[in-house]
C-alpha positions in Angstrom: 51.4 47.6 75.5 47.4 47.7 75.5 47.9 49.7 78.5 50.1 52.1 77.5 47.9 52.6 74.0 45.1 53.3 76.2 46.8 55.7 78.6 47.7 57.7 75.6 44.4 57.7 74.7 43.4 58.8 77.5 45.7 61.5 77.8 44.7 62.8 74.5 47.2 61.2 72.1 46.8 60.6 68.8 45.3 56.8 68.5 43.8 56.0 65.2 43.0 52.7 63.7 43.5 52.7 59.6 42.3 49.3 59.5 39.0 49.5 61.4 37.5 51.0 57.5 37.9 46.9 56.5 35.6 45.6 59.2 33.1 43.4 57.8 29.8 44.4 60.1 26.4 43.2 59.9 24.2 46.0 58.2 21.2 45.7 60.7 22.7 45.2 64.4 24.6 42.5 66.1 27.9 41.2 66.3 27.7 37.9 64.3 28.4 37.5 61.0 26.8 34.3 59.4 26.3 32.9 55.8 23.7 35.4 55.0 23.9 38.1 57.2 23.6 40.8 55.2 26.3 43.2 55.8 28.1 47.0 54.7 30.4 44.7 52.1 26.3 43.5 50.7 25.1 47.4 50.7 28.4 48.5 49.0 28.4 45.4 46.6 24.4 46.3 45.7 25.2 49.6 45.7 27.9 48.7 42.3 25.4 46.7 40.6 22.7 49.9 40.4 25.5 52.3 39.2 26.2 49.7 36.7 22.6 49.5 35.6 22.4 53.1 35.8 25.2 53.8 33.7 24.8 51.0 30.7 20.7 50.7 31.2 19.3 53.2 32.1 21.4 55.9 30.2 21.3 54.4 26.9 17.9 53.7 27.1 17.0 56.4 25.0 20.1 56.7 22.7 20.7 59.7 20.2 22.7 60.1 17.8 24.4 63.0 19.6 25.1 61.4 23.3 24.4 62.7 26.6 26.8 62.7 28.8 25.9 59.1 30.7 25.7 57.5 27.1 29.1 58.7 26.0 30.5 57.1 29.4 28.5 54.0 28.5 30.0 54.3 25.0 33.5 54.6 25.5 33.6 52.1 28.4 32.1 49.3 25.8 34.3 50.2 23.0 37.4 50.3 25.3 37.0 47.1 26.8 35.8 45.1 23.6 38.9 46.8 21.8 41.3 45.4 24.8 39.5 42.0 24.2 39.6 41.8 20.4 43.7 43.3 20.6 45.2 40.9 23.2 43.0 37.8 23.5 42.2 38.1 19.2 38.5 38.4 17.3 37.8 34.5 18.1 37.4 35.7 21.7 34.7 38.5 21.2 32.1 35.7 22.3 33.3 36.6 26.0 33.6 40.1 25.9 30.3 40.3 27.9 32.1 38.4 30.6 35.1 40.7 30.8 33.0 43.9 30.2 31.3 42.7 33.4 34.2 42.3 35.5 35.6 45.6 34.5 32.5 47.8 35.0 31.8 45.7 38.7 35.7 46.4 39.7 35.5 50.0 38.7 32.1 51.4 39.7 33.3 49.3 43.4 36.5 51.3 43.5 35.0 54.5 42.6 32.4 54.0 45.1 35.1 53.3 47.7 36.4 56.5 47.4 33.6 58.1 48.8 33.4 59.2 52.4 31.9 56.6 54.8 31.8 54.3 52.2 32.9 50.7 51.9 35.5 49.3 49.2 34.7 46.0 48.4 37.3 44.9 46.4 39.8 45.6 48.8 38.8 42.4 50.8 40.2 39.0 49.2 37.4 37.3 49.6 35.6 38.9 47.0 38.8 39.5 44.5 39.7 35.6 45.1 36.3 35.0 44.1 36.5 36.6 41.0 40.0 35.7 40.4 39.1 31.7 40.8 35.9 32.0 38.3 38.1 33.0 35.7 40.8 30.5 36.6 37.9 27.8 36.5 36.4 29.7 33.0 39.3 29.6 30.9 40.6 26.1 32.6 37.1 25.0 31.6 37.2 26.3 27.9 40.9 25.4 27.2 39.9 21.8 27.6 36.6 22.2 26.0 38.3 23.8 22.8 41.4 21.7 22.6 41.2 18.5 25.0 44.3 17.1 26.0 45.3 19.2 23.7 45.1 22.3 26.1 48.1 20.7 28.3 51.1 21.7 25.2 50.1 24.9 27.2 52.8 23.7 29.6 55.1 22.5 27.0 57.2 24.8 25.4 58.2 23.1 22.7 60.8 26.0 21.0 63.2 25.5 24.2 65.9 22.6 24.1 64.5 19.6 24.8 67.0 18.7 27.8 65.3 22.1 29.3 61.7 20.9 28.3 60.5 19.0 31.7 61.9 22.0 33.7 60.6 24.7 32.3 56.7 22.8 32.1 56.5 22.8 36.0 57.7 26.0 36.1 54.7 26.9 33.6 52.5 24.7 35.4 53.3 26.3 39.3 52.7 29.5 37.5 49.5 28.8 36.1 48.2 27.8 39.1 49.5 30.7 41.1 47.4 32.7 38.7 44.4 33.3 40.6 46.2 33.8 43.6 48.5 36.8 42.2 45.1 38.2 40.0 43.1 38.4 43.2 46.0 40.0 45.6 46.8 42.3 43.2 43.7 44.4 43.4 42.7 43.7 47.2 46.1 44.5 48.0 46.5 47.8 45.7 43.1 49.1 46.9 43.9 48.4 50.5 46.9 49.8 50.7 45.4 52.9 49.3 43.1 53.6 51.6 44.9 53.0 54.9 47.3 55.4 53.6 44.5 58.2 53.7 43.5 57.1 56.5 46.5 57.5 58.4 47.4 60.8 56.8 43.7 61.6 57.7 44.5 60.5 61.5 47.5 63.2 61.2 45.1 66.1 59.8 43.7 66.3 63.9 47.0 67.7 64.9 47.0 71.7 64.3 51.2 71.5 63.5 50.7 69.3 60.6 47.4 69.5 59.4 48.3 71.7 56.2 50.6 69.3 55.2 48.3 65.9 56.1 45.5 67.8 53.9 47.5 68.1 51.1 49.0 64.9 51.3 45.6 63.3 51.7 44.5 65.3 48.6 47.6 64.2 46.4 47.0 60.3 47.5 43.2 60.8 47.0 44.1 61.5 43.2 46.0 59.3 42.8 43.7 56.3 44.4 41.4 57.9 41.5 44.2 56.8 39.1 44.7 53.8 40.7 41.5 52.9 41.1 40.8 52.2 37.0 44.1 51.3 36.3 43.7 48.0 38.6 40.0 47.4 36.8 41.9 47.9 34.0 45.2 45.1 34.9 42.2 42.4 36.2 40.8 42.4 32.5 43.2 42.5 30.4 45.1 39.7 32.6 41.9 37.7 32.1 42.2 38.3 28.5 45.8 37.0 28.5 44.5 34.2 30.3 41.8 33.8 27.8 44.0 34.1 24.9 45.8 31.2 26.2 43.0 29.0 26.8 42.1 29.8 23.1 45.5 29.5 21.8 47.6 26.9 24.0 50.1 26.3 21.3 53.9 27.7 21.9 
Protein backbone atom coordinates (compact mmCIF):
# COMPACT_ATOMS: atom_id res chain seq x y z
CA UNK A 1 0.00 0.00 0.00
CA UNK A 2 2.99 2.51 0.91
CA UNK A 3 4.03 1.64 -2.50
CA UNK A 4 1.33 2.20 -4.40
CA UNK A 5 0.67 5.80 -2.33
CA UNK A 6 4.07 6.62 -3.40
CA UNK A 7 3.76 5.65 -7.04
CA UNK A 8 0.81 7.86 -7.22
CA UNK A 9 2.70 10.39 -5.90
CA UNK A 10 4.99 10.13 -8.14
CA UNK A 11 2.96 10.09 -10.99
CA UNK A 12 1.33 13.23 -9.97
CA UNK A 13 -1.70 12.20 -7.99
CA UNK A 14 -3.35 13.86 -5.59
CA UNK A 15 -1.54 12.79 -2.00
CA UNK A 16 -2.34 15.17 0.78
CA UNK A 17 -2.02 14.59 4.50
CA UNK A 18 -4.93 16.56 6.66
CA UNK A 19 -3.46 15.41 9.67
CA UNK A 20 0.18 16.45 9.29
CA UNK A 21 -1.40 20.38 10.56
CA UNK A 22 -1.44 18.37 14.26
CA UNK A 23 2.23 17.53 14.39
CA UNK A 24 3.67 18.66 17.50
CA UNK A 25 7.36 19.90 16.23
CA UNK A 26 10.11 21.35 18.13
CA UNK A 27 10.18 25.29 17.33
CA UNK A 28 14.05 25.57 16.90
CA UNK A 29 15.28 22.26 14.92
CA UNK A 30 15.48 18.62 15.63
CA UNK A 31 13.38 15.74 15.86
CA UNK A 32 12.88 15.18 19.62
CA UNK A 33 10.46 16.38 21.57
CA UNK A 34 11.23 16.40 25.42
CA UNK A 35 9.72 17.92 28.64
CA UNK A 36 10.70 21.34 27.69
CA UNK A 37 11.37 21.52 24.29
CA UNK A 38 9.80 24.37 23.26
CA UNK A 39 7.68 23.71 20.38
CA UNK A 40 4.89 25.41 17.55
CA UNK A 41 1.90 24.15 20.29
CA UNK A 42 4.41 26.82 22.98
CA UNK A 43 4.55 29.66 20.15
CA UNK A 44 0.73 29.28 19.43
CA UNK A 45 -0.09 28.81 23.17
CA UNK A 46 2.18 32.23 23.95
CA UNK A 47 0.92 33.65 21.17
CA UNK A 48 -3.11 33.40 23.01
CA UNK A 49 -1.80 34.74 26.14
CA UNK A 50 -0.53 38.27 24.41
CA UNK A 51 -3.92 38.63 22.51
CA UNK A 52 -5.47 38.14 25.78
CA UNK A 53 -3.38 40.79 27.43
CA UNK A 54 -3.82 42.90 24.44
CA UNK A 55 -7.35 42.72 24.42
CA UNK A 56 -8.35 43.09 28.33
CA UNK A 57 -4.90 45.12 29.35
CA UNK A 58 -3.78 46.83 27.19
CA UNK A 59 -7.06 48.15 25.56
CA UNK A 60 -8.76 49.25 28.63
CA UNK A 61 -5.94 50.75 29.84
CA UNK A 62 -7.09 53.99 29.05
CA UNK A 63 -10.93 53.63 29.38
CA UNK A 64 -13.55 56.30 28.13
CA UNK A 65 -16.67 56.65 28.76
CA UNK A 66 -17.34 56.22 24.99
CA UNK A 67 -15.27 52.87 24.10
CA UNK A 68 -12.99 52.20 21.40
CA UNK A 69 -13.39 49.53 19.61
CA UNK A 70 -10.82 46.93 21.62
CA UNK A 71 -12.59 48.20 24.95
CA UNK A 72 -16.11 47.38 23.78
CA UNK A 73 -14.71 43.80 22.83
CA UNK A 74 -13.20 43.72 26.32
CA UNK A 75 -16.54 44.98 27.60
CA UNK A 76 -18.89 42.70 26.28
CA UNK A 77 -16.66 39.60 26.67
CA UNK A 78 -16.57 40.38 30.66
CA UNK A 79 -20.17 41.10 31.00
CA UNK A 80 -21.10 37.99 28.89
CA UNK A 81 -19.24 35.63 30.70
CA UNK A 82 -19.93 37.03 34.36
CA UNK A 83 -23.76 37.08 33.25
CA UNK A 84 -23.35 33.13 32.15
CA UNK A 85 -21.75 32.67 35.66
CA UNK A 86 -24.16 34.59 37.80
CA UNK A 87 -27.44 32.84 35.60
CA UNK A 88 -26.47 29.11 35.71
CA UNK A 89 -24.00 28.55 38.57
CA UNK A 90 -26.06 31.60 40.82
CA UNK A 91 -24.51 35.12 42.51
CA UNK A 92 -22.74 32.84 45.42
CA UNK A 93 -20.42 31.77 42.48
CA UNK A 94 -19.30 35.25 41.24
CA UNK A 95 -15.99 34.64 43.45
CA UNK A 96 -14.80 32.39 40.39
CA UNK A 97 -15.84 34.27 37.61
CA UNK A 98 -12.12 35.23 37.17
CA UNK A 99 -11.40 31.54 36.78
CA UNK A 100 -14.10 30.91 34.04
CA UNK A 101 -13.48 34.29 32.31
CA UNK A 102 -9.92 32.89 31.99
CA UNK A 103 -10.77 29.70 30.39
CA UNK A 104 -13.13 31.32 27.99
CA UNK A 105 -10.95 34.15 26.71
CA UNK A 106 -7.61 31.28 26.52
CA UNK A 107 -10.12 28.81 24.44
CA UNK A 108 -11.35 31.55 22.16
CA UNK A 109 -8.36 33.80 21.36
CA UNK A 110 -6.58 29.89 20.70
CA UNK A 111 -9.33 28.94 18.29
CA UNK A 112 -9.42 32.22 16.57
CA UNK A 113 -5.75 32.12 16.18
CA UNK A 114 -6.07 28.60 14.65
CA UNK A 115 -7.96 29.82 11.95
CA UNK A 116 -5.24 31.61 10.59
CA UNK A 117 -3.03 30.37 7.84
CA UNK A 118 0.10 28.51 8.86
CA UNK A 119 -1.03 28.67 12.22
CA UNK A 120 -1.29 26.18 15.01
CA UNK A 121 -4.62 25.28 16.92
CA UNK A 122 -3.84 24.31 20.24
CA UNK A 123 -6.81 23.24 21.60
CA UNK A 124 -7.43 20.83 19.13
CA UNK A 125 -4.79 18.47 20.85
CA UNK A 126 -6.14 16.58 24.02
CA UNK A 127 -3.42 17.07 25.87
CA UNK A 128 -3.99 20.56 26.40
CA UNK A 129 -8.05 20.34 26.63
CA UNK A 130 -7.62 17.27 29.19
CA UNK A 131 -5.55 19.48 31.03
CA UNK A 132 -7.94 22.05 31.44
CA UNK A 133 -10.80 19.75 31.58
CA UNK A 134 -9.03 17.87 34.78
CA UNK A 135 -8.28 21.31 36.72
CA UNK A 136 -11.75 21.95 36.81
CA UNK A 137 -12.68 18.45 37.69
CA UNK A 138 -10.02 18.74 40.53
CA UNK A 139 -11.38 22.64 41.36
CA UNK A 140 -14.91 22.06 41.87
CA UNK A 141 -14.17 18.29 43.47
CA UNK A 142 -11.87 20.40 45.70
CA UNK A 143 -14.51 23.13 46.64
CA UNK A 144 -17.58 20.73 46.91
CA UNK A 145 -15.86 19.02 49.79
CA UNK A 146 -14.47 22.20 51.19
CA UNK A 147 -18.04 23.84 51.27
CA UNK A 148 -20.03 20.90 52.28
CA UNK A 149 -17.74 17.89 53.52
CA UNK A 150 -19.22 14.65 53.35
CA UNK A 151 -21.84 16.51 52.72
CA UNK A 152 -20.85 17.08 48.99
CA UNK A 153 -21.41 13.12 48.36
CA UNK A 154 -25.84 13.60 48.50
CA UNK A 155 -24.48 14.84 45.03
CA UNK A 156 -24.77 11.21 44.06
CA UNK A 157 -27.88 10.62 45.94
CA UNK A 158 -30.99 11.47 44.52
CA UNK A 159 -33.00 11.39 47.11
CA UNK A 160 -36.62 12.49 45.08
CA UNK A 161 -36.36 8.90 43.18
CA UNK A 162 -37.88 5.65 44.89
CA UNK A 163 -35.73 4.43 47.22
CA UNK A 164 -35.63 0.78 45.70
CA UNK A 165 -34.15 2.87 42.50
CA UNK A 166 -31.76 4.95 44.89
CA UNK A 167 -28.38 2.72 44.82
CA UNK A 168 -28.80 2.44 41.06
CA UNK A 169 -29.16 5.54 39.90
CA UNK A 170 -25.98 6.90 42.51
CA UNK A 171 -23.38 4.88 40.45
CA UNK A 172 -24.91 5.95 37.52
CA UNK A 173 -24.39 9.66 38.85
CA UNK A 174 -21.17 8.76 40.14
CA UNK A 175 -19.58 6.95 36.54
CA UNK A 176 -20.99 10.20 35.11
CA UNK A 177 -19.25 12.45 37.24
CA UNK A 178 -16.28 11.05 36.66
CA UNK A 179 -16.56 10.73 32.97
CA UNK A 180 -16.86 14.54 33.14
CA UNK A 181 -13.54 15.65 32.37
CA UNK A 182 -13.11 13.10 29.86
CA UNK A 183 -16.31 14.25 27.68
CA UNK A 184 -15.41 18.22 28.62
CA UNK A 185 -11.95 17.87 27.13
CA UNK A 186 -12.93 15.66 23.88
CA UNK A 187 -15.48 17.81 23.19
CA UNK A 188 -13.46 20.76 22.08
CA UNK A 189 -10.24 18.86 20.85
CA UNK A 190 -12.42 16.77 18.95
CA UNK A 191 -14.83 19.65 17.46
CA UNK A 192 -11.83 21.83 16.52
CA UNK A 193 -9.97 18.92 14.96
CA UNK A 194 -12.44 17.81 13.02
CA UNK A 195 -12.84 21.25 11.68
CA UNK A 196 -9.77 21.79 10.44
CA UNK A 197 -9.01 18.46 8.65
CA UNK A 198 -12.03 19.11 6.86
CA UNK A 199 -10.49 22.32 5.25
CA UNK A 200 -7.78 20.75 4.74
CA UNK A 201 -8.93 18.12 2.74
CA UNK A 202 -11.24 20.33 0.73
CA UNK A 203 -8.05 22.52 0.46
CA UNK A 204 -6.08 19.24 -0.94
CA UNK A 205 -9.06 19.18 -3.60
CA UNK A 206 -8.72 23.02 -4.62
CA UNK A 207 -5.14 21.72 -6.74
CA UNK A 208 -7.35 19.93 -9.20
CA UNK A 209 -8.49 22.52 -12.02
CA UNK A 210 -12.17 20.35 -12.43
CA UNK A 211 -13.09 21.02 -8.99
CA UNK A 212 -11.42 23.79 -7.61
CA UNK A 213 -14.53 26.30 -7.85
CA UNK A 214 -16.43 24.05 -5.96
CA UNK A 215 -13.37 23.00 -3.17
CA UNK A 216 -13.02 27.07 -2.83
CA UNK A 217 -16.40 27.58 -1.98
CA UNK A 218 -16.69 24.71 0.09
CA UNK A 219 -13.63 25.69 1.97
CA UNK A 220 -15.05 29.24 2.38
CA UNK A 221 -18.54 27.94 3.72
CA UNK A 222 -16.66 25.45 6.37
CA UNK A 223 -14.17 28.34 7.20
CA UNK A 224 -17.31 30.34 8.42
CA UNK A 225 -18.61 28.13 9.93
CA UNK A 226 -15.24 26.93 12.04
CA UNK A 227 -15.60 30.84 12.96
CA UNK A 228 -19.01 29.87 14.43
CA UNK A 229 -17.80 26.96 15.89
CA UNK A 230 -14.95 28.21 17.17
CA UNK A 231 -16.83 30.50 20.04
CA UNK A 232 -19.61 28.36 20.40
CA UNK A 233 -17.20 25.48 21.89
CA UNK A 234 -15.39 28.39 24.21
CA UNK A 235 -18.67 29.03 24.92
CA UNK A 236 -20.07 24.99 25.86
CA UNK A 237 -16.40 24.52 28.01
CA UNK A 238 -17.63 27.45 30.41
CA UNK A 239 -20.81 27.22 30.88
CA UNK A 240 -20.28 23.26 31.45
CA UNK A 241 -17.80 24.35 34.18
CA UNK A 242 -20.36 26.56 35.55
CA UNK A 243 -22.79 23.59 35.75
CA UNK A 244 -20.19 21.80 37.29
CA UNK A 245 -19.62 24.60 39.59
CA UNK A 246 -23.13 25.01 40.41
CA UNK A 247 -23.15 21.58 41.66
CA UNK A 248 -20.21 21.69 43.77
CA UNK A 249 -21.99 24.79 45.34
CA UNK A 250 -25.26 23.27 45.56
CA UNK A 251 -24.97 19.34 45.86
CA UNK A 252 -28.40 18.96 47.23
CA UNK A 253 -31.18 17.13 44.87
Amino acid sequence: MADEAHGAADEGGLVFHPMDQFIVKPLFGGDTVGLFTVTNVTLWMALAVLAIFALLVISTSKRAIVPGRGQSIAELAYGFIYKMVEDVAGKDATPYFPYIMTLFMFIVCSNFLGLLPMSFTTTSHIAVTAIMAMAVFLTVTVLGFVKHGVGFLSLFWISAAPLPLRPVLALIEIISYFVRPISHSIRLAGNMMAGHAVIKVFAGFAAVTLIAPVSVLAITAIYALEVLVSFIQAYVFAILTCVYLKDALHPHH
